[in-house]
C-alpha positions as CSV (number, residue, x, y, z in Angstrom):
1,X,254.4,-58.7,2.4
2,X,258.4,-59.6,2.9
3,X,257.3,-63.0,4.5
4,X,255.5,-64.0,0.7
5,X,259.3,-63.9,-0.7
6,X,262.9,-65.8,-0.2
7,X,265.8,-64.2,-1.2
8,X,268.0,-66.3,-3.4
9,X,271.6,-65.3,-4.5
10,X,273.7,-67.1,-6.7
11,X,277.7,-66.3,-7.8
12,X,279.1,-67.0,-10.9
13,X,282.8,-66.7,-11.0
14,X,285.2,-66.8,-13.8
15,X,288.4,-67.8,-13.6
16,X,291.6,-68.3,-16.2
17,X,293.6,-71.1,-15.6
18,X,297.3,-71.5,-16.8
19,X,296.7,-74.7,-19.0
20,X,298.5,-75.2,-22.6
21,X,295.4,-76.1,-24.1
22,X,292.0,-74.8,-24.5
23,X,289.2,-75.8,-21.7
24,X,287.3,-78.3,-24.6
25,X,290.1,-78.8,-27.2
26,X,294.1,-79.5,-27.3
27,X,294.0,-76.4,-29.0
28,X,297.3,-74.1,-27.7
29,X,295.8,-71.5,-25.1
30,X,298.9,-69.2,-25.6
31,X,298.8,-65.7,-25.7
32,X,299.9,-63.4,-28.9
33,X,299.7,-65.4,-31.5
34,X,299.0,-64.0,-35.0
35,X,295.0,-64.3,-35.4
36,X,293.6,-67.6,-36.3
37,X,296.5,-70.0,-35.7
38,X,295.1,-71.9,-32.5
39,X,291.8,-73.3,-33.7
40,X,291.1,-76.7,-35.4
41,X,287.5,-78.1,-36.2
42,X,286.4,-78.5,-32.5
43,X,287.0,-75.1,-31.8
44,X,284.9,-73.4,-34.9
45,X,282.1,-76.0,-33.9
46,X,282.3,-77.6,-37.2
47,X,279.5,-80.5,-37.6
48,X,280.0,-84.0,-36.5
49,X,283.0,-82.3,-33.8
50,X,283.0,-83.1,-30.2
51,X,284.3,-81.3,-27.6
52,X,287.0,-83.0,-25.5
53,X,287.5,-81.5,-21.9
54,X,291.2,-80.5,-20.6
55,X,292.2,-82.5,-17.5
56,X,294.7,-80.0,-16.6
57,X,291.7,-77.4,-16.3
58,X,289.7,-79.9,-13.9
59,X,292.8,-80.5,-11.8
60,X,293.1,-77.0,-11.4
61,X,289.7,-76.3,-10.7
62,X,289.4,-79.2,-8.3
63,X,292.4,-78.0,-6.4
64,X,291.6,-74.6,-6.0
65,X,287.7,-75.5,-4.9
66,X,289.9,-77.4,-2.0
67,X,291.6,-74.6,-1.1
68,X,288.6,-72.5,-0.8
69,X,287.1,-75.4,1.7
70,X,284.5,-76.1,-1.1
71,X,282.1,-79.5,-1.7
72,X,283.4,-81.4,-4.8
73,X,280.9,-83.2,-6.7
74,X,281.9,-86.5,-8.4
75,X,279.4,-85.8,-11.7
76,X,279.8,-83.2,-13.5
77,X,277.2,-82.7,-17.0
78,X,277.9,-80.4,-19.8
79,X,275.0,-79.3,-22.0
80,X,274.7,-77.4,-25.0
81,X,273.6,-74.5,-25.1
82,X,271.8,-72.3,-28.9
83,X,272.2,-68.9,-28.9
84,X,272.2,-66.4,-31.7
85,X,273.9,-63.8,-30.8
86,X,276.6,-61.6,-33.3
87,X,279.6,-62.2,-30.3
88,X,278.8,-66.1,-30.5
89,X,279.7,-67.7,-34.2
90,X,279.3,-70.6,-33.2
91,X,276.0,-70.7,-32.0
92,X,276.3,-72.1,-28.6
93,X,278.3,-72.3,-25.2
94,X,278.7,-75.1,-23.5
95,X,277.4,-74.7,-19.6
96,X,278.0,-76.7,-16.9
97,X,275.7,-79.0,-14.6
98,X,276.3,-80.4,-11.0
C-alpha cells in the first residue's frame, strides 16, 4: 500500500530583513510610527501602481542563502496572487517563482 505513495515535504520560511524600505516599495520599514504614515499608492494597491522590488532585500537574501550553502537561481518571477480574505485589503499577495 506505502509503495503507491511518495512523501513530499516542502519549507516555507519567513524571514525579516533589516532594510529601510519596504520588500516592493521605497516605503520606510521603520518600526513605531503613528498608524498610516508609511504607505503611498503602491502600497494600498491603488490601480495603475506597480510594485518595485527593494535591492537591499535581495542582497540580503542572496547572501544569507550563501551562507546556508544554498543553490541561487538567476530568475526569479513574481505573480499575483487574488484573494478575498478580511486580513488582505488589498486583494492579493505577491508570491514568488524560481
Amino acid at each position: 500500500m506505502f509503495d503507491d505513495y511518495e512523501i513530499v515535504v516542502g519549507l516555507e520560511v519567513h524571514a525579516q530583513l533589516l532594510t529601510k524600505s519596504k520588500l516592493f516599495c521605497g516605503d520606510s520599514s521603520s518600526f513605531g510610527a503613528e498608524a498610516n504614515t508609511h504607505i503611498s499608492p503602491i502600497t494600498m494597491g491603488h490601480p495603475g501602481t506597480l510594485p518595485k522590488l527593494n535591492k537591499e532585500a535581495v542582497e540580503l537574501s542572496i547572501k544569507m542563502g550563501l551562507a546556508c550553502n544554498c543553490t541561487i537561481t538567476r530568475h526569479n518571477y513574481f505573480a499575483r496572487k487574488n484573494y478575498f480574505y478580511p486580513d488582505l485589503p488589498k486583494g492579493y499577495q505577491i508570491t514568488q517563482h524560481t
